[in-house]
C-alpha positions as a printed NumPy array, in Angstrom:
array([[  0.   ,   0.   ,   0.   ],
       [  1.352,   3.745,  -1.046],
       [  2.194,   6.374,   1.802],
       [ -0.125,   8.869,   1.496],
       [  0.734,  12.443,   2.905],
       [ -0.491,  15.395,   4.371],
       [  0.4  ,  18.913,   3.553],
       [  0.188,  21.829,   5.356],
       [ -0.521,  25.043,   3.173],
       [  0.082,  28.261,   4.113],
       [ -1.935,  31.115,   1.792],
       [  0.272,  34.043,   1.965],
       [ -1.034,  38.081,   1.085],
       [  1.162,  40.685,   2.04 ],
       [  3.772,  38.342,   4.236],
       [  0.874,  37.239,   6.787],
       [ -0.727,  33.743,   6.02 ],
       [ -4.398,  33.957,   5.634],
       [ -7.567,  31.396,   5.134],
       [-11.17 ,  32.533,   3.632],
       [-14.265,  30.302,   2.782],
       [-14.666,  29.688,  -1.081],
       [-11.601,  32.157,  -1.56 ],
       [-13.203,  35.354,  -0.047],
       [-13.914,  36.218,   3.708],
       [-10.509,  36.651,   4.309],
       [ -8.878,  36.326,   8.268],
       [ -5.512,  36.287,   9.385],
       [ -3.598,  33.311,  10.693],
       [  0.026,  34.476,  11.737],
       [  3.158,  34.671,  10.346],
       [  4.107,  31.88 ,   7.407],
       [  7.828,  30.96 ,   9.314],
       [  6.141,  30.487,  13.017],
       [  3.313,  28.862,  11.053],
       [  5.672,  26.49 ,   8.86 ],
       [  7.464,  25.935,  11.882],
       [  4.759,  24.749,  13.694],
       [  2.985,  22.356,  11.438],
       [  6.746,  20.37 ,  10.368],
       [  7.038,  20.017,  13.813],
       [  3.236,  18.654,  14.716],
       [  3.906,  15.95 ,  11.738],
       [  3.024,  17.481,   8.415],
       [  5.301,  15.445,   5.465],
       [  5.576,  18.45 ,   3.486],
       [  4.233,  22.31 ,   3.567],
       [  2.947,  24.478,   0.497],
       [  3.282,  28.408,   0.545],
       [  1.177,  30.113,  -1.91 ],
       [  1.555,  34.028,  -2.423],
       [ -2.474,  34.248,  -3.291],
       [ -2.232,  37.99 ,  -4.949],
       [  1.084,  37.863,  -6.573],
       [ -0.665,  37.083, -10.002],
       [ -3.47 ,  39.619,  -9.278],
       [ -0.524,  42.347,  -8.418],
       [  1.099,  41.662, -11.323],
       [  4.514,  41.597,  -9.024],
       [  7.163,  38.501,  -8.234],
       [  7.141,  35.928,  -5.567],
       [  7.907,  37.682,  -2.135],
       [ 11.309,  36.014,  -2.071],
       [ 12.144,  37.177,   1.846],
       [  9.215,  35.377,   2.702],
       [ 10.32 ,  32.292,   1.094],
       [ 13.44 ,  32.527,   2.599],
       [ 12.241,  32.946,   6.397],
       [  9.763,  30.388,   6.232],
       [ 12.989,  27.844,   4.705],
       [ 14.801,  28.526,   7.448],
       [ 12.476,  26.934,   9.769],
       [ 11.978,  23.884,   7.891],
       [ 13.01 ,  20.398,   7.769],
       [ 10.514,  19.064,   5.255],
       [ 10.41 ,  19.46 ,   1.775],
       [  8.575,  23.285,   1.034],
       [  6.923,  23.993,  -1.918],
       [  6.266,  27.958,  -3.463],
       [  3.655,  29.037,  -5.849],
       [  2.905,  32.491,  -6.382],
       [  4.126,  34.876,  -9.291],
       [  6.555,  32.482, -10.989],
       [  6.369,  33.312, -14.398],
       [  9.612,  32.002, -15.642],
       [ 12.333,  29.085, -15.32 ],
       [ 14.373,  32.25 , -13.923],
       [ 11.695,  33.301, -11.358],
       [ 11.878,  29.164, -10.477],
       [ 15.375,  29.324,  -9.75 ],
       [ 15.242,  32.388,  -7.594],
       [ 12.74 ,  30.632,  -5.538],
       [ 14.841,  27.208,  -5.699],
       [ 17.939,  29.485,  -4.395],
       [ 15.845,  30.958,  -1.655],
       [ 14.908,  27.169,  -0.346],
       [ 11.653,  25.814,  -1.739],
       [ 12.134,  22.23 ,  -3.302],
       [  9.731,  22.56 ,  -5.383],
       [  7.599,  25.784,  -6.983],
       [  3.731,  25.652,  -7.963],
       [  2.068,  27.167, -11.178],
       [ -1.036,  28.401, -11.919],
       [ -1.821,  30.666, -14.052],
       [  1.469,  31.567, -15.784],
       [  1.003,  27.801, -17.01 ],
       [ -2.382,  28.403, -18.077],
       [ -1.086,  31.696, -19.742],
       [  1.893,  29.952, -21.321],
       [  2.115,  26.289, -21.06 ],
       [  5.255,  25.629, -22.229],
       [  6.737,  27.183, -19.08 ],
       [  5.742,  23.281, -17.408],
       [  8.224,  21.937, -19.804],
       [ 11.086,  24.734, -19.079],
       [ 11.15 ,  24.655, -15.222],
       [ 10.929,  21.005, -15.351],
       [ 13.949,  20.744, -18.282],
       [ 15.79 ,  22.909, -15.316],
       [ 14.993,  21.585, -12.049],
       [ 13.436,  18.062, -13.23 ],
       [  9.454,  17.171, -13.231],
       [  9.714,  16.429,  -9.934],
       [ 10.613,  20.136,  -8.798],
       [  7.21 ,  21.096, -10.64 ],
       [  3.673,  21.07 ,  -9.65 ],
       [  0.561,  22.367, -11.439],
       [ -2.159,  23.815,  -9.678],
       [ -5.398,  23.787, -10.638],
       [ -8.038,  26.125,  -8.83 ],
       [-11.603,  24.416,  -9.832],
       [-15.103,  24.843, -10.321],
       [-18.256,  22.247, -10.541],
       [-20.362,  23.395, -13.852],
       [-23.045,  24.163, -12.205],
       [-26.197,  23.046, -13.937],
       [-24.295,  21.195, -16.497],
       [-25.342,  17.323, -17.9  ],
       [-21.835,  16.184, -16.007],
       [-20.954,  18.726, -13.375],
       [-18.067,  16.969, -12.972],
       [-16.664,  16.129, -16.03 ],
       [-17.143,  19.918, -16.775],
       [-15.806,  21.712, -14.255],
       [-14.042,  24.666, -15.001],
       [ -9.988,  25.848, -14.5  ],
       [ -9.856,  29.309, -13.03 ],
       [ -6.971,  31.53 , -12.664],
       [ -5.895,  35.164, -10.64 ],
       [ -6.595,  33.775,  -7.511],
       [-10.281,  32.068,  -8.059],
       [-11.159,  35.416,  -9.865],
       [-11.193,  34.465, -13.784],
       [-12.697,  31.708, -15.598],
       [-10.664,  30.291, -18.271],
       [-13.317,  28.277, -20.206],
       [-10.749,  25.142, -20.048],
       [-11.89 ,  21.51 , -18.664],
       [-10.48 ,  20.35 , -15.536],
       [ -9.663,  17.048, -16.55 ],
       [ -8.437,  18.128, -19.515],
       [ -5.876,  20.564, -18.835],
       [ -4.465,  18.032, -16.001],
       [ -4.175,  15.465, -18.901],
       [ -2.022,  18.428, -20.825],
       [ -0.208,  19.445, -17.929],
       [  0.875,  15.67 , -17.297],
       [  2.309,  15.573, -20.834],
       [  4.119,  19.014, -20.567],
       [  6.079,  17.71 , -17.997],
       [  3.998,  18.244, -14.851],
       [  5.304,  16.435, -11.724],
       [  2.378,  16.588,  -9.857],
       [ -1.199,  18.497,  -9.754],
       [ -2.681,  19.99 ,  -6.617],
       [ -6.498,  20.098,  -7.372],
       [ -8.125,  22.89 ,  -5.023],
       [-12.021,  22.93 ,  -5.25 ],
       [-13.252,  26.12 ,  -5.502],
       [-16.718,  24.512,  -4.054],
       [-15.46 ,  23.122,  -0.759],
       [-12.242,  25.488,   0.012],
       [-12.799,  26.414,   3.485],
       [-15.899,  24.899,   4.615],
       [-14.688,  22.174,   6.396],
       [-17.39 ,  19.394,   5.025],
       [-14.833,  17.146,   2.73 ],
       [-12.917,  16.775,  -0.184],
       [-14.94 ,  17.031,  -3.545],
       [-13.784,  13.232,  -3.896],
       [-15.887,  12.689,  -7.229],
       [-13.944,  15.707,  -8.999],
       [-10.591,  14.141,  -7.506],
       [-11.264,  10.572,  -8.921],
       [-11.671,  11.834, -12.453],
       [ -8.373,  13.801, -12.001],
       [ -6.872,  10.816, -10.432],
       [ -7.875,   8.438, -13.019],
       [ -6.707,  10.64 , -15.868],
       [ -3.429,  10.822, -15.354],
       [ -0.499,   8.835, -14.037],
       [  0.758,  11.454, -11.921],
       [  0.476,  12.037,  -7.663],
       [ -2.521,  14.459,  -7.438],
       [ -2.922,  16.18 ,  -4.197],
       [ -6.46 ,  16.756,  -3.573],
       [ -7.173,  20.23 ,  -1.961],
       [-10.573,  22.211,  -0.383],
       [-12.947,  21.126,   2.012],
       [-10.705,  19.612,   4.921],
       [-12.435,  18.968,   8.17 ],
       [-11.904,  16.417,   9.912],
       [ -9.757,  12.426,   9.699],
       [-12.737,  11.055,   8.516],
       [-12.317,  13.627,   5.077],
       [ -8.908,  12.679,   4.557],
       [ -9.525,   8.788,   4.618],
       [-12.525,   9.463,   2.217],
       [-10.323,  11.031,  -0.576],
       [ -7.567,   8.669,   0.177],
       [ -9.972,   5.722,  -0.792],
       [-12.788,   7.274,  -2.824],
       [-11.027,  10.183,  -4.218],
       [ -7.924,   8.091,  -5.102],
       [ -5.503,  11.455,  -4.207],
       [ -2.02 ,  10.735,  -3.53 ],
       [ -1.621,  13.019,  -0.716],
       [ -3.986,  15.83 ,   1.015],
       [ -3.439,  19.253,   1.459],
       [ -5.278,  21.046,   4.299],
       [ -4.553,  24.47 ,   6.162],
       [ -7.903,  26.06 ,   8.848],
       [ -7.885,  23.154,  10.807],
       [ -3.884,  23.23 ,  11.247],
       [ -3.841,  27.028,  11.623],
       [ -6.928,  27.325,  14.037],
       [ -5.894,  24.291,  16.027],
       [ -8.465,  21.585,  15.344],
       [ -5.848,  19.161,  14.954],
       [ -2.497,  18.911,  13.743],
       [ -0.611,  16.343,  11.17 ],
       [  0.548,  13.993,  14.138],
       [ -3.254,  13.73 ,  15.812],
       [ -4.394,  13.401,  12.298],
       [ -2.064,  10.303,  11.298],
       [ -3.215,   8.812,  14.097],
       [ -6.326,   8.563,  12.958],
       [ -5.812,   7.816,   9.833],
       [ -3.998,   5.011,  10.61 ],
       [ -6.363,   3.882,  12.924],
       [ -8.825,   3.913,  10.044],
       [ -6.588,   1.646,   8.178],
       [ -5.015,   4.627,   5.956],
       [ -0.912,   4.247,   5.497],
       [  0.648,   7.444,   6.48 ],
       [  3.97 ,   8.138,   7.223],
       [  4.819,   7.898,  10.935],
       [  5.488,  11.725,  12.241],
       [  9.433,  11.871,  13.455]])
């Protein structure tokens, strides 16, 4: 049976992490190094820092940020956030992250998948896909929609379809964030995760909706993700990635044993 992991993601604006409900309703949550810190050190295999507005800003990855979080961390760190180049990539690479997450730039220029990961290797690159159910459609599913800047702009591209694309660019891994259930604490959208999962060969983390052990054994099994991303409930103190395991393992889930 595969390890699966957890991640701890930190959404970043303006150096401070922060967590909304269905990308909006913004609140603070502390600083990203105590924060980092913190969740490496209550179990989490691996933590993702996202800059959330530097696409929106129109500005670079905030690359002192990146740098203090490192610092703290023994686990491999992953940055996403205004990377618009193999050249961006490597700044964040030289500031500590082992691997860098793109969004829209990729959606904006897809070849960039191929030139990061022709740098730093496909592992070093993940895709991220912010999604949406198409509401009212035949196959909500099967239809949901990629959106970019943050949650703020519909593409008009299939989910499953530009993970397929991304996969064959060179992709390392996708990190599927529903749109739908970000923040609300009542599950994974494990149907949308399957189809990912099922469409390509590559880990998917499955992202949105985290709430409780019981979520993250559901889109382990059902939702066939490779690993599970999850940030309110490690930033507000629900639980942490060592309580969590627990669980999980109780519930027959094979996680890596926290250190």
């Amino acid at each position: 049976m595969l390890t699966k992991r957890i991640i701890a993601c930190l959404d970043v604006r303006g150096g401070r992490v922060v967590k909304g409900v269905q990308f909006v309703d913004i609140v603070d949550a502390g600083d990203p190094a105590e924060l980092a810190h913190r969740h490496a050190a209550g179990g989490a295999d691996e933590i993702v820092l996202l800059d959330i507005t530097a696409t929106h800003e129109g500005r670079g990855t905030l690359i002192d940020t990146v740098q203090r979080t490192a610092a703290t961390l023994f686990v491999p760190f992953t940055v996403g956030g205004g990377i618009r180049s193999a050249e961006d990539a490597a700044a964040v690479f030289n500031a500590g992250a082992d691997k860098v997450s793109i969004n829209s730039s990729a959606i904006a220029r897809p070849e960039l998948i191929g030139e990061i990961g022709g740098s730093f290797g496909a592992q070093a690159v993940i895709v991220a896909i912010d999604a949406r159910r198409a509401a009212g459609a035949a196959d909500p599913v099967g239809e949901a929609e990629v959106y970019v800047s943050g949650g703020r702009k519909a593409t008009g591209l299939r989910v499953v379809e530009w993970a397929i694309e991304a996969e064959q660019r060179g992709a390392g891994e996708i990190l599927l964030t529903s749109m739908d259930t970000d923040g609300m604490r009542n599950g994974f959208d494990c149907e949308l995760t399957a189809r990912v999962s099922a469409a390509v060969q590559i880990p998917v983390i499955a992202s949105g909706g985290a709430g409780t052990a019981a979520h993250f054994a559901e889109v382990f099994g059902r939702g066939r993700a490779d690993a599970a991303l999850a940030a309110s409930i490690f930033h507000f103190g629900v639980t942490d990635s060592r309580e969590l395991k627990a669980e999980l393992r109780r519930a027959g889930v094979s996680v890596r044993l926290p250190c």
